[in-house]
C-alpha positions as a Markdown table, in Angstrom:
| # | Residue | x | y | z |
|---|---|---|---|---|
| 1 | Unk | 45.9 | 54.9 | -2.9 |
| 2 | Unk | 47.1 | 58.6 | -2.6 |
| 3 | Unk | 44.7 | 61.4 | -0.8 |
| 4 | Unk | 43.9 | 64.8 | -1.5 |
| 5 | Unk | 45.1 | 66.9 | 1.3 |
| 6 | Unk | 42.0 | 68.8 | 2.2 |
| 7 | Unk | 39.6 | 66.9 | 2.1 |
| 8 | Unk | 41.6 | 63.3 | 2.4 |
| 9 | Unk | 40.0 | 62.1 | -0.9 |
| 10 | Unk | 41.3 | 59.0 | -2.7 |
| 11 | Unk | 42.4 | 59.4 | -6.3 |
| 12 | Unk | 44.2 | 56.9 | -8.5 |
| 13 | Unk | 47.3 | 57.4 | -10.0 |
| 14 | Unk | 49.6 | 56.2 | -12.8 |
| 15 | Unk | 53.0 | 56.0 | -13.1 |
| 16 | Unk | 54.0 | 56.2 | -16.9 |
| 17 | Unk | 54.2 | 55.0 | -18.9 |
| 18 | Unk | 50.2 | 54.0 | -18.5 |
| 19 | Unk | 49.5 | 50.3 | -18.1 |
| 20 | Unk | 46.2 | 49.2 | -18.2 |
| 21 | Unk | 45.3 | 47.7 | -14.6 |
| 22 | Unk | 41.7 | 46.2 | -13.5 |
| 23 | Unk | 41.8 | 48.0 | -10.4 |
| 24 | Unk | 41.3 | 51.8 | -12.3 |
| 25 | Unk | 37.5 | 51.6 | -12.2 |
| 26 | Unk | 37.5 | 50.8 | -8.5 |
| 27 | Unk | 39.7 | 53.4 | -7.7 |
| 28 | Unk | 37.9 | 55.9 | -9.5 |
| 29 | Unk | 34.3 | 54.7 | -8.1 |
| 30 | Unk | 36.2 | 55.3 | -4.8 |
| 31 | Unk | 37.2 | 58.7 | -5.6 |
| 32 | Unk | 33.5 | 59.0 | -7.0 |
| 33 | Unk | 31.8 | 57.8 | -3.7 |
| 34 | Unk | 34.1 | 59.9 | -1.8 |
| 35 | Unk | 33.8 | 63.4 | -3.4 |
| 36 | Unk | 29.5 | 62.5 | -3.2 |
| 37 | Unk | 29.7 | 62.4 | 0.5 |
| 38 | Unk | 32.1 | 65.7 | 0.6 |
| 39 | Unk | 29.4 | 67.7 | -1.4 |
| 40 | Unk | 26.8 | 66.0 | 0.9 |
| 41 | Unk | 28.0 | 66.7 | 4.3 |
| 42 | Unk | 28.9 | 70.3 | 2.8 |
| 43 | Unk | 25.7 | 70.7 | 1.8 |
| 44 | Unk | 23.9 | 69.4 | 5.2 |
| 45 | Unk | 26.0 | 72.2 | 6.8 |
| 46 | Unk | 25.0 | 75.4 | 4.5 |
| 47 | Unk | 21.4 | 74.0 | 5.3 |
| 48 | Unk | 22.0 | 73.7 | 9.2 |
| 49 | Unk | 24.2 | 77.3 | 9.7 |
| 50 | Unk | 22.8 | 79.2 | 7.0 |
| 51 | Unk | 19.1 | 78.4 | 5.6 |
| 52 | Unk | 17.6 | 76.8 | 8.7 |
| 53 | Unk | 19.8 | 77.7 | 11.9 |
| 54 | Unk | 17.8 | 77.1 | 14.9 |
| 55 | Unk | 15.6 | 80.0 | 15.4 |
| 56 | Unk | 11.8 | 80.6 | 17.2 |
| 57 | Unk | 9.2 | 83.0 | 18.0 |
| 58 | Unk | 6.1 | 82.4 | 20.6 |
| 59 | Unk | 3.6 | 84.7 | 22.1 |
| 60 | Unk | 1.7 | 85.5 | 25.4 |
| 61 | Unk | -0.6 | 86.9 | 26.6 |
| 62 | Unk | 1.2 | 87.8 | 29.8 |
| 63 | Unk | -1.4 | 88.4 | 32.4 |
| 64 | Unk | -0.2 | 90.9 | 34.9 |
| 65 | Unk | -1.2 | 92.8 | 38.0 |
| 66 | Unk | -0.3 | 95.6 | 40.4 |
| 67 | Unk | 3.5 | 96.3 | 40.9 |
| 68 | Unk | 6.6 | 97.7 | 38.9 |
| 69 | Unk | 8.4 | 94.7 | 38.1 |
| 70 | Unk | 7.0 | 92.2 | 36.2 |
| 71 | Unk | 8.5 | 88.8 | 34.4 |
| 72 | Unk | 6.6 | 88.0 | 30.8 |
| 73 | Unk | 5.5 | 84.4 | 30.6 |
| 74 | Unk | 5.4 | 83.7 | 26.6 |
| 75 | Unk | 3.0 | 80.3 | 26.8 |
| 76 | Unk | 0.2 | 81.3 | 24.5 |
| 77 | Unk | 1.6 | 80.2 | 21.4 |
| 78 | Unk | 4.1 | 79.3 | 19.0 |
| 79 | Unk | 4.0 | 80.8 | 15.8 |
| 80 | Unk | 7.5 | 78.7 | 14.8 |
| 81 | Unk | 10.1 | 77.0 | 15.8 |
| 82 | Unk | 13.5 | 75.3 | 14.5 |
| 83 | Unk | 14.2 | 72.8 | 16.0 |
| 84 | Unk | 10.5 | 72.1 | 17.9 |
| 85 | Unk | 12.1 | 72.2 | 21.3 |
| 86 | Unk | 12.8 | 76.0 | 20.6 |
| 87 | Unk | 9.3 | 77.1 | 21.4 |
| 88 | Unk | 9.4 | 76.0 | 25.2 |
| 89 | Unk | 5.8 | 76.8 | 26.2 |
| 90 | Unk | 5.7 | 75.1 | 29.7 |
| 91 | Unk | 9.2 | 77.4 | 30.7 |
| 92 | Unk | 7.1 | 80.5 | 29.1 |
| 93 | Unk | 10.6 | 81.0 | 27.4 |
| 94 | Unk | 12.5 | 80.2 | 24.2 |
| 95 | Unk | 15.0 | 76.8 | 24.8 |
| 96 | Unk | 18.5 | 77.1 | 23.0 |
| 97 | Unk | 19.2 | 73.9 | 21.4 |
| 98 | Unk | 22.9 | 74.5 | 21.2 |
| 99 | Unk | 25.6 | 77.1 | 22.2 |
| 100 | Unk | 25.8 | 80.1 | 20.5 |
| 101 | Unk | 25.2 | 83.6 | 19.6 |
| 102 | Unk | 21.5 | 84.7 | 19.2 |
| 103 | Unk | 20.4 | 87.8 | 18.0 |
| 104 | Unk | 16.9 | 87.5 | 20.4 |
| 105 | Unk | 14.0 | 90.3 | 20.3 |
| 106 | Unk | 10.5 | 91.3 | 20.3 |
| 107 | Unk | 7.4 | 93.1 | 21.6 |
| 108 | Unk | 5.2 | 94.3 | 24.2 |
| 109 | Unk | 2.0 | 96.0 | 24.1 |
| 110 | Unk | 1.2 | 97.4 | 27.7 |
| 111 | Unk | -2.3 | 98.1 | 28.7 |
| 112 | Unk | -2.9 | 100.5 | 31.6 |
| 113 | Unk | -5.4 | 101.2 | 34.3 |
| 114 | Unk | -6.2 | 103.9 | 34.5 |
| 115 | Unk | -4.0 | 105.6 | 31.4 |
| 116 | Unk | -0.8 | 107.4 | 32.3 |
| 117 | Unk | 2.9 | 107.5 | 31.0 |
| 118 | Unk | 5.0 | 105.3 | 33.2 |
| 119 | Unk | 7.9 | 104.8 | 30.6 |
| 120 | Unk | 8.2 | 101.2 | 30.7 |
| 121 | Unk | 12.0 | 99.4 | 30.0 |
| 122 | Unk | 12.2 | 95.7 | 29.6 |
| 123 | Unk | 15.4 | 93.5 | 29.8 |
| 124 | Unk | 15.8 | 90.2 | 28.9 |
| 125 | Unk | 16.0 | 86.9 | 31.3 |
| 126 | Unk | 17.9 | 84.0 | 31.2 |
| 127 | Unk | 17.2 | 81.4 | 33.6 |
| 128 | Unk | 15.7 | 84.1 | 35.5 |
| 129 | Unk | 18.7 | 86.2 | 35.8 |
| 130 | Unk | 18.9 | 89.6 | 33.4 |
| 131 | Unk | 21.4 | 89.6 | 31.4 |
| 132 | Unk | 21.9 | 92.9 | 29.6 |
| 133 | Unk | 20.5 | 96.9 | 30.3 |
| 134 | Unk | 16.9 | 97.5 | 30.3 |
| 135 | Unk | 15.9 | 98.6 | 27.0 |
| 136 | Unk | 12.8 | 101.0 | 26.1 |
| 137 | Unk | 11.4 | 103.1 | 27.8 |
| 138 | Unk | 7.8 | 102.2 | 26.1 |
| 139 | Unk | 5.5 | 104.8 | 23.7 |
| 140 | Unk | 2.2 | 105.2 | 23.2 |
| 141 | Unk | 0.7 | 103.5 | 20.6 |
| 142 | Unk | -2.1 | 106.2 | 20.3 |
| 143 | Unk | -4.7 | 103.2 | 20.6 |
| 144 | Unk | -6.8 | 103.4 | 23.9 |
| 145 | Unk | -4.6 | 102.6 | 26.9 |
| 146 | Unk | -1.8 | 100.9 | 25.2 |
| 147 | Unk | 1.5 | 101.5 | 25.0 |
| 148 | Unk | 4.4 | 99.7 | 23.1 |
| 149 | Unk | 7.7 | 98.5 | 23.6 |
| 150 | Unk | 9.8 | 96.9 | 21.4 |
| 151 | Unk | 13.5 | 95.3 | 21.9 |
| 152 | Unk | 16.7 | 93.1 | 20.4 |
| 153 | Unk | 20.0 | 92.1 | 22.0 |
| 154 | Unk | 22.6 | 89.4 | 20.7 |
| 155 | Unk | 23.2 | 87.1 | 23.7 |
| 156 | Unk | 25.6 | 84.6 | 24.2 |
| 157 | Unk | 23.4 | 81.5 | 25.2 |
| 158 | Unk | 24.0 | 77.9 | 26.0 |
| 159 | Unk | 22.0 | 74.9 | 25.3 |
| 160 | Unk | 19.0 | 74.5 | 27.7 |
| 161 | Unk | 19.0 | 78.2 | 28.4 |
| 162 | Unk | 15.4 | 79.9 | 28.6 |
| 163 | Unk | 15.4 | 83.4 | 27.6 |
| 164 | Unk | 12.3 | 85.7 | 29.4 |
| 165 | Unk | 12.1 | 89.4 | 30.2 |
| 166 | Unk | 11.1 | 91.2 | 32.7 |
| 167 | Unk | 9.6 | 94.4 | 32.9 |
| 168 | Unk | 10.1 | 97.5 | 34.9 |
| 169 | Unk | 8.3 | 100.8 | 35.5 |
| 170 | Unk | 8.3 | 103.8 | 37.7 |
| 171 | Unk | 4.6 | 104.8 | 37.3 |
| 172 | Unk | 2.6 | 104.0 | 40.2 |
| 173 | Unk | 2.9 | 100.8 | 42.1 |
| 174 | Unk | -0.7 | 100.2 | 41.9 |
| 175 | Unk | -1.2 | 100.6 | 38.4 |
| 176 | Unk | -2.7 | 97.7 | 37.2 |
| 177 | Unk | -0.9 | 96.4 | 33.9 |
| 178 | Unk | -1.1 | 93.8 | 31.1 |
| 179 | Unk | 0.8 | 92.7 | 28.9 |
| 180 | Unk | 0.5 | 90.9 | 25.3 |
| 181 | Unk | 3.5 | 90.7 | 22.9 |
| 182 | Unk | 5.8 | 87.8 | 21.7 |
| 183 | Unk | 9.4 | 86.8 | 21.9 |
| 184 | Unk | 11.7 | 85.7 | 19.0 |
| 185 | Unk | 15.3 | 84.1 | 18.7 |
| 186 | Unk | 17.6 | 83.7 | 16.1 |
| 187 | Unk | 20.9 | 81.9 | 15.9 |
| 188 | Unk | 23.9 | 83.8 | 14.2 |
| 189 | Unk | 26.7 | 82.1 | 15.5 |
| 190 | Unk | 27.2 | 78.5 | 16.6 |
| 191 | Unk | 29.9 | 77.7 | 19.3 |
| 192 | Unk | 30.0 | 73.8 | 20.2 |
């Protein structure tokens, strides 16, 4: 039997003029079969790359301490993840399942003592190692002793990455800081 050259399909044929032959039907339920799995496999893939790429968020509540550098550990929570591996609590990190582009983001709230403006950047950290500029500096959130800090980069990542961030100040060294926020990534871009 003939194929369709796109998709490598089988489709009967008849040369005229038309004689009636027994194997039609079986050709056709070929053709049939075929074009189901087509529109399945097409449809397993709008699923994967556009309604449910792999994508997570988790939270922390970060501890901190004394100092002007300090790396976020995201092992509180997570709020969701796709696939489950995603939200990596024991790395205090999001996993990547599979290469890619990310768009990755997310949140700090920075509480201070004593209070005082130390403009806060945060860059994020993949397998320990920053990987773009620091982004901020932080605000006040006009709440107490908090200030916020909020971020988004699109990384190239590869599977079994873990993506952190690390914070860095020029306030006092012996401000004493913690930190509560959460991490998110989103995959915009697969790249086996």
């Amino acid at each position: 039997m003939k194929e369709t050259d796109c998709l490598g399909l089988p489709y009967p044929e008849c040369d005229p003029p038309l004689v009636k032959d027994a194997s039609d039907i079986i050709q056709f339920k070929a053709l049939a079969d075929a074009t189901d799995a087509a529109v399945q496999e097409y449809a397993d893939q709008v699923t994967a790359d556009l309604l449910q790429p792999p994508s997570a968020r988790q939270s922390g509540l970060t501890g901190g301490g004394a100092g002007q550098d300090f790396v976020q550990s995201y092992n509180t929570a997570v709020s969701w993840a796709f696939p489950a591996s995603m939200g990596d609590l024991v790395a205090g990190g999001i996993r990547i399942p599979e290469n890619g582009w990310y768009w990755v983001g997310g949140y700090l709230q920075i509480t201070l003592s004593p209070q005082t403006a130390i403009n806060t950047r945060i860059e994020p950290l993949v397998n320990g190692d920053p990987v773009s500029s620091r982004q901020g500096p932080s605000y006040s959130s006009g709440v107490g002793s908090a200030e916020d800090l909020t971020w988004i980069d699109c990384l190239f990542l590869q599977a079994g990455d873990v993506v952190t961030t690390m914070t860095h100040h020029n306030g006092n060294p012996a401000t004493v800081i913690s930190y509560q926020g959460d991490i998110w990534a989103l995959q915009v871009l697969a790249n086996g």
